[in-house]
Structures are given as C-alpha cells and as structure tokens.
C-alpha positions in Angstrom: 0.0 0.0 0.0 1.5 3.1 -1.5 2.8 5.0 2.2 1.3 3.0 4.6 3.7 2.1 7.6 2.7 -0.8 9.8 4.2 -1.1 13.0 3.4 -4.0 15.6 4.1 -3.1 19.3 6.7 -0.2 20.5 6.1 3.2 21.2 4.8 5.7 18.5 7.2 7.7 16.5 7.3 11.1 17.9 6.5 13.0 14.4 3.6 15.7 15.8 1.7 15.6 12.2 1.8 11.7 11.8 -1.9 10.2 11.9 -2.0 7.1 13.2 -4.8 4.7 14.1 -4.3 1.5 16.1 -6.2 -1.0 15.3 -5.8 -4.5 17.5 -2.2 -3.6 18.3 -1.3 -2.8 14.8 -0.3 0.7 14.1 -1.1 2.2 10.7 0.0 5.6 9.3 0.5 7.3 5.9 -2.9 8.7 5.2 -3.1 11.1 2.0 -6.7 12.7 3.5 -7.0 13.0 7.3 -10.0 15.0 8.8 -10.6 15.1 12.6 -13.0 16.6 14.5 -13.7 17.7 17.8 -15.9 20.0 19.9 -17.5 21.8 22.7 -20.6 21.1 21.0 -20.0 18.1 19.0 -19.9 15.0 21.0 -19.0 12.8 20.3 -15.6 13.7 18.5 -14.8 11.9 14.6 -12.4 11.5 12.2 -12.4 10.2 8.5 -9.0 8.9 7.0 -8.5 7.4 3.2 -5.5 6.2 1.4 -5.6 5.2 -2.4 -4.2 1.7 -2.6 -2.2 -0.5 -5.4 -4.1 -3.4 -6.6 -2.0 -6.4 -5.5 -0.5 -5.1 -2.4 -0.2 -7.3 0.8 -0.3 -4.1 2.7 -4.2 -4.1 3.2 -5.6 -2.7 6.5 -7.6 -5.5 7.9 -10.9 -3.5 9.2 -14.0 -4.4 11.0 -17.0 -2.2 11.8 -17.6 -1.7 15.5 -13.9 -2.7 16.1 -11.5 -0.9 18.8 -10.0 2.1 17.6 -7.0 4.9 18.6 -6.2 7.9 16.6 -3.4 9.5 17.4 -1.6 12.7 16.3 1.9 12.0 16.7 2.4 10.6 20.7 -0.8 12.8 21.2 -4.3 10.6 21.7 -7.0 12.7 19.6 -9.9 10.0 20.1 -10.6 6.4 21.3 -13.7 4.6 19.8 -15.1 2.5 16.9 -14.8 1.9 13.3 -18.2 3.1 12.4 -17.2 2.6 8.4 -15.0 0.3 6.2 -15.2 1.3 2.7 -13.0 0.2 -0.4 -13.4 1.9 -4.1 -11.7 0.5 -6.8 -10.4 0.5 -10.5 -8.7 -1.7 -12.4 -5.6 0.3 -11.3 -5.9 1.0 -8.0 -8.9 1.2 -5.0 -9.6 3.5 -2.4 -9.8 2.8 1.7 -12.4 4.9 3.8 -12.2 4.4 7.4 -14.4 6.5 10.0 -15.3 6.3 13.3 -16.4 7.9 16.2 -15.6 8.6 20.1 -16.9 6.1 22.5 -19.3 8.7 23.8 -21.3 7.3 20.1 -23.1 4.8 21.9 -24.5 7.4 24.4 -25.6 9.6 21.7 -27.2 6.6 19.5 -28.8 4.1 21.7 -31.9 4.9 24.7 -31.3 4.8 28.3 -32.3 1.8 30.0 -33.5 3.0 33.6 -35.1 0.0 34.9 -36.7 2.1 38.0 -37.9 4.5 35.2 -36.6 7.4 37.6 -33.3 9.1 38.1 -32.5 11.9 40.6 -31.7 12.5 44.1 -28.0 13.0 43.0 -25.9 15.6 41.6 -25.6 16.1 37.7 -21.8 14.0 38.0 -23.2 11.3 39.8 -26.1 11.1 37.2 -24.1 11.1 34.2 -22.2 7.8 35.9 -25.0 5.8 36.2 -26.2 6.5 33.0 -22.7 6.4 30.9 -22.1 3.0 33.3 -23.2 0.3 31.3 -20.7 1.7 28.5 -17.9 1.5 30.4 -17.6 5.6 30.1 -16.0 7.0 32.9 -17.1 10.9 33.6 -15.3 13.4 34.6 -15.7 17.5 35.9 -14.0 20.2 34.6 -13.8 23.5 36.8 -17.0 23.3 37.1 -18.9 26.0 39.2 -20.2 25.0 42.4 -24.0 25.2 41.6 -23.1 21.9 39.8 -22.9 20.4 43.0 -26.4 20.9 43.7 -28.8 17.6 43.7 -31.3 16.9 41.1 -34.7 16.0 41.9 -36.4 13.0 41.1 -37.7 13.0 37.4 -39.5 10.6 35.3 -37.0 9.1 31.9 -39.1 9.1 28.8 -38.6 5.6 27.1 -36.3 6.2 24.0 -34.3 9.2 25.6 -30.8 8.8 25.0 -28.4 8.7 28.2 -26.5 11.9 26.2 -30.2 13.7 25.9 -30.9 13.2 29.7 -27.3 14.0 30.9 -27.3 17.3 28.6 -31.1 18.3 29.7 -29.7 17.9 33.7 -26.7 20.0 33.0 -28.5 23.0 31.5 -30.0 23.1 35.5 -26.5 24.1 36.2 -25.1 25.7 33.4 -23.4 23.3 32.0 -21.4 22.5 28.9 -21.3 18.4 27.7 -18.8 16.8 25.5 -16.3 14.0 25.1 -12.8 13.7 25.9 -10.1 12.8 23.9 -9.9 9.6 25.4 -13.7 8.7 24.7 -14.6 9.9 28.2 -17.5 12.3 29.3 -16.4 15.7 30.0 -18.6 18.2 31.9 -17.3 21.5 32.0 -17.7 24.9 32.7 -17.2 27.8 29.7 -13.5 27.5 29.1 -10.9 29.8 31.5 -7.6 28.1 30.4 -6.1 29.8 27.7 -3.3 28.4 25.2 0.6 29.4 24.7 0.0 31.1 21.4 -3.1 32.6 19.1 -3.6 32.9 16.2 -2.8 36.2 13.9 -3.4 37.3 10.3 -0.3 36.8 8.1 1.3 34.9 10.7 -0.6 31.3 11.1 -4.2 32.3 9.9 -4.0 31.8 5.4 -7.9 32.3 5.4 -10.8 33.1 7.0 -14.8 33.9 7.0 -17.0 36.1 9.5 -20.8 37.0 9.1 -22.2 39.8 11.2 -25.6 40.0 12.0 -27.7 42.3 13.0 -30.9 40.2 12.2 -31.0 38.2 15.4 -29.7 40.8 17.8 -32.4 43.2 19.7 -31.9 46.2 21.7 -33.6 45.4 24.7 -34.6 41.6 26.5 -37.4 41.6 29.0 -38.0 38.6 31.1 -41.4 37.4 31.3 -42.6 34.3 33.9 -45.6 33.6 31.4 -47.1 34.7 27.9 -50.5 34.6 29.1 -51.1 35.7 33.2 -54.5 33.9 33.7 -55.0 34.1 37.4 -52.1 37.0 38.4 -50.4 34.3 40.8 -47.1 35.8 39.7 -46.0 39.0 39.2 -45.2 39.5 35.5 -43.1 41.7 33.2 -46.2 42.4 30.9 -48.3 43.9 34.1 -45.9 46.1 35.3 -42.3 45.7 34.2 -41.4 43.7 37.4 -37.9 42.5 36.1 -34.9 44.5 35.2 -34.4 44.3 31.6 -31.6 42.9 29.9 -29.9 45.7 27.1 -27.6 44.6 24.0 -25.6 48.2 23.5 -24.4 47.4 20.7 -28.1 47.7 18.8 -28.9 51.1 18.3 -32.4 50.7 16.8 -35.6 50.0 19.7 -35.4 46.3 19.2 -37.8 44.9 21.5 -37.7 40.8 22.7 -39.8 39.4 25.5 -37.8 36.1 27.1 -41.2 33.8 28.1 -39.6 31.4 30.6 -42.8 29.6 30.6 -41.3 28.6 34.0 -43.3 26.0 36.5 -41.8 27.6 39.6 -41.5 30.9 41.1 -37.8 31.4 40.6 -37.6 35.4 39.3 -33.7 34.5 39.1 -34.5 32.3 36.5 -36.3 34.4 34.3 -34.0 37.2 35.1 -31.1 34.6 33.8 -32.6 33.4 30.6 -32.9 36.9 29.5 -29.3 37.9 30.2 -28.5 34.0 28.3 -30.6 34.7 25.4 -28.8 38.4 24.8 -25.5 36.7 25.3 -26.2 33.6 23.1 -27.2 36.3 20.2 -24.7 38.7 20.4 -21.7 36.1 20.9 -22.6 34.3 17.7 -23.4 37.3 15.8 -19.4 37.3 15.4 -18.3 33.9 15.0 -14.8 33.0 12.8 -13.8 29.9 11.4 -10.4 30.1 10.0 -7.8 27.9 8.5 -4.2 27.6 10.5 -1.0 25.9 8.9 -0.5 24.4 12.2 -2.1 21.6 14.4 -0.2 23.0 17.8 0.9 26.2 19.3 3.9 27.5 20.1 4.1 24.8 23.3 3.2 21.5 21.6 -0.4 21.2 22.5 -2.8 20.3 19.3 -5.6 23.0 19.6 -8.2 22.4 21.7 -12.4 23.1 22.0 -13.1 25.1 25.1 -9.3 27.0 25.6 -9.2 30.6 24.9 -6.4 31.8 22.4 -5.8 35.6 21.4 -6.5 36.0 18.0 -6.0 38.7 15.8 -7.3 39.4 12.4 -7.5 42.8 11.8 -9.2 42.0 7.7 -11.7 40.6 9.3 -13.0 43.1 11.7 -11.5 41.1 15.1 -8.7 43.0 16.9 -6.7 41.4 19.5 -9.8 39.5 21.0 -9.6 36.6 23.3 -11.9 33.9 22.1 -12.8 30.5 23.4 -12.1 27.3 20.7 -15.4 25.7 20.0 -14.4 23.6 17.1 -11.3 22.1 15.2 -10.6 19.9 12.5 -7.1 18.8 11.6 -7.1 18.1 8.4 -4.8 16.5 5.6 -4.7 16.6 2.1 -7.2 18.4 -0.6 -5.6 21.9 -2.0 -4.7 23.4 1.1 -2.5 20.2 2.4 -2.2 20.0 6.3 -4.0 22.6 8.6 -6.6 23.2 11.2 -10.0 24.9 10.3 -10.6 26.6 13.5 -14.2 27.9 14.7 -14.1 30.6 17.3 -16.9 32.7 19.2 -16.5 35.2 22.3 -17.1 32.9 25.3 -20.4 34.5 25.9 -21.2 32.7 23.0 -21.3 29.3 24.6 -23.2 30.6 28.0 -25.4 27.4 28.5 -29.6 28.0 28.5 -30.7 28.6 32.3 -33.6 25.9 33.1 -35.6 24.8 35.9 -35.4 21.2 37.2 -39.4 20.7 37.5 -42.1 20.3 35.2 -44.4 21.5 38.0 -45.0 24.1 40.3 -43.6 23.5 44.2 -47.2 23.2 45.4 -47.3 20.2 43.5 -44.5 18.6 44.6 -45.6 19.4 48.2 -49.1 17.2 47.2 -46.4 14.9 45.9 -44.5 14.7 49.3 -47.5 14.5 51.5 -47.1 17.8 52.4 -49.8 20.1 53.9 -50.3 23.4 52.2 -51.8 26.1 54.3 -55.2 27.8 53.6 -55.3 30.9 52.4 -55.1 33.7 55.5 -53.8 30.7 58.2 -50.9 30.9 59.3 -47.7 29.1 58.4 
C-alpha cells in the first residue's frame, strides 16, 4: 500500500503531524486525507481517513466495523472509539480505503437509556451522568465546574427512548453546564472554558484564510423577562403587568429592538427568568461574530494540538477582530485536498457558549408538596 507504515508493538514515533490509528495492536500511518473533528458542541468527536491503494499489495488494513480504535496525532491521543465505516473503491488500477469512526461517547448519543426504576434523581448532575454512561464502560469526569453543579437533582420521570446523552445534557442546562467527550472517549462536563493556550492565532502569521458574518438580524436592543405569555389568574408577578424584572440591554443595537424572554417557567424562581434573558442576549450577540479560520499548524507555540473550550488571542485585523480573546469551539485537523495539512478553527467570544438557564421541574412546588404529603396552608392561616 502506497505509504502506509505498519508497526506492531513499541512506542509511537514522535513526528507531531503523523496520523495514526491502532487497530488491534497494529499501528497504521500514511494517510493522503486525514480529517478530525472535535468540539465543545460536538460529541462525540470523529475523524475520517483514506489512502488510495495498489491493486496487488499485501499491505491491506484488515478492518471491521464496530472494532477498537485509537487515533493519534503524533504521541498525542485525539480520540478512542469504533470503526463506524470500512469502505474500499476500486479500478482496475488502484482502489480506495475509507475508514471513520467515532468517540466512544457514540453509543451514548445513539442508543436509549435503560432506567429500569424509570426514575433518576436525588443525586448531583456527576453522579447522574455515571450511572447512566455506566453500562458503556464511560468513565465521567468535571472540569472547573462552578459550584452550583454540585447541587442535587430532583427525582424525574425518563421518557422511554431518551438517550443517556439527551438526559445528561437536559440535567446540565439546571447548572449551566457544557457536555462533551474527551479525547480519550470519556465524558467531560465543564464549565465555559478559562484556560487559555501558549500562542493565538494572527493574520499573516498562522491564519491563510478566514470567514465572518455579522448579524444584526438576530440581535435586539432590549430583553425583557417574562414568567408567562398569558397571566391567567395573576399568581405571579409579570413583566407584561408592570415591568417587574430589570431588563436585559444589548448596546451594541442602536435601533428600539424589542424581545420578550417567556420562561414559561413552572416555579416561582424570578432568578431564572431574570437569567434566561441575560442568556438569550448573550447567546445572540456572541454568535453574531463567529470566525472559522484555516491555521498551517495543528499546535501552538508549546506543543499542544488545539483544543475546543481553551481561549487563544486572535488577531485578524481584515476581518474586523482585533486582539480579541476567544474560546475554541471547534477544530478539524485536516490533511490533504488543496490546502495540504491545517486546522480549520471555529471561534466565538465565550459568551457565545453561555449554556440556556432551566428549571429542574415540570411542575410548580405546590405540586410537589401534594407529591410529598405535604400540607399546604389555607389561604389567610398561618404558616
């Protein structure tokens, strides 16, 4: 097979833009189109390899779908997972291997949660995510993760065919957030990244192209909260009768853009009103600016392959961004094709990626009082 190195035990070359899978102990390399893709909201993490082969070689790959598989970019794991494809083109000169696959976090993303009780809760959102990623043999782990997220979820009914990646992102919203595999096919739940890499990225430097739309079309001037779109008995106070909540302003829109944020909320919780509106401005102006950009490099300056939720200055002064300090929410390393080996980079400001405020019941609390056996008092008695 025309550049295809097999290697059977040792220790990986150190060569940082090799691409290597290992498949049952056997190492194989020499790819002519690599793409490999990770992110803060992609789980779980891919890649796609191909190599055109000589008819007659006794260099074949030996692949099976659903087999064991490590990607590696130089000594650096990337993703750990299955062969989800095995596909061979041919001629009468020469065929084509295609092999992709996916993070182990696939099979919490494709299959449904088997909750035999039919009810998870009473834990907090890591100890959750365990039991469900359990049965896959995925281990989970937290990432700075604010302490809110050590609160304890409420009993909640699973709806059959829910995936255990569905329920585990639904219970981290509660907390604010983020959901997404590791590189070594692991859970990761993590806050909005802090930790920032060695070096950026700069026009004319390490950036050869690049591609920003700003909107205006989805940004408004002015966000008011709002418990409920229709007030039917006036148990809650409410933006729309009297402009209870402090409005959330974008000041970057200069035109009266009005938006009302209906929570449609089944508890009391102002905060929570008060927090989607402040989300939704956030969410809207932080992707209003998003870049995605190709680099010449897979690393920066200290050796680390870029990664989804690390901040990195980056300056491109054609495109309108200036010495901003974004937050990584996508890569693909990539190989081959016209522009040879690279990274296409996707970066937003890290309000951007500000997770959706939600409450943990569908019901209100007198409800789950009835639920507990609780008495409520009568109107007028006292407590």
């Amino acid at each position: 097979m025309s550049g295809l190195i097999s290697v059977l035990g040792g220790e990986l070359p150190d060569i940082d833009t090799t691409v290597r899978l290992v498949l049952d102990g056997i190492t194989w390399s020499g790819w002519e189109d690599v793409r490999i893709q990770r992110g803060v909201e992609i789980c779980p993490g891919n890649f796609d390899v191909r190599l055109t082969e000589r008819t007659g070689s006794d260099d074949t790959v030996v692949v099976i779908p659903g087999a064991n598989v490590q990607v590696f970019i130089g000594n650096t794991e990337v993703i750990r997972g299955f062969i989800d494809v095995y596909g061979i083109e041919g001629s009468p000169e020469s065929h084509e291997i295609h092999i992709a696959g996916r993070s182990r976090c696939c099979d919490l993303v494709d299959t449904h949660a088997v909750v035999p009780e039919g009810q998870l809760g009473n834990v907090d959102i890591l100890t959750l995510a365990e039991q469900l990623c359990a049965l896959y043999g995925i281990s989970v782990f937290g990432q700075d993760l604010p302490i809110e997220a050590l609160g304890i979820l409420q009993y909640f009914n699973v709806t059959l065919g829910q995936t255990p990646f569905e329920i585990i992102e639904m219970c981290a919203r509660y907390f604010g957030v983020l959901v997404y595999d590791d590189t070594d096919g692991n859970l990761l739940l993590a806050a909005v990244g802090t930790r920032q890499h060695a070096s950026g990225f700069s026009e004319g430097v390490n950036v050869q192209d690049a591609a920003v739309t700003y909107r205006m079309d989805e940004r408004m001037s002015v966000y008011l909260p709002v418990l409920f779109s229709v007030q039917q008995f006036n148990d809650f106070s409410n933006a729309n009768a009297g402009n209870t909540y402090p409005p959330v302003y974008d000041r970057g829109v200069s035109r009266f853009r009005p938006y009302y944020v209906v929570s449609e909320q089944f508890v009391g919780d102002v905060a929570l009103a008060q927090r989607r509106a402040l989300w939704e401005m956030q969410r809207r102006r932080g992707r209003s600016q998003a870049v995605t950009f190709f680099c010449d490099s897979w690393h920066d300056s200290s050796g680390r392959l870029w990664t989804p939720n690390y901040l990195a200055p980056v300056n491109l002064p054609t495109w309108k961004i200036r010495n901003a300090m974004w937050v990584i929410t996508e890569v693909n390393f990539l190989k081959g094709g016209e522009r040879g080996t690279g990274a296409e980079i996707t970066m937003m400001p890290p309000e951007a990626l500000t997770v959706e405020p939600s409450a943990q019941f569908a019901f209100d609390p007198q409800l789950q009082q009835a639920l507990d056996g609780t008495s409520i008092p009568a109107s007028g008695s006292a407590s």
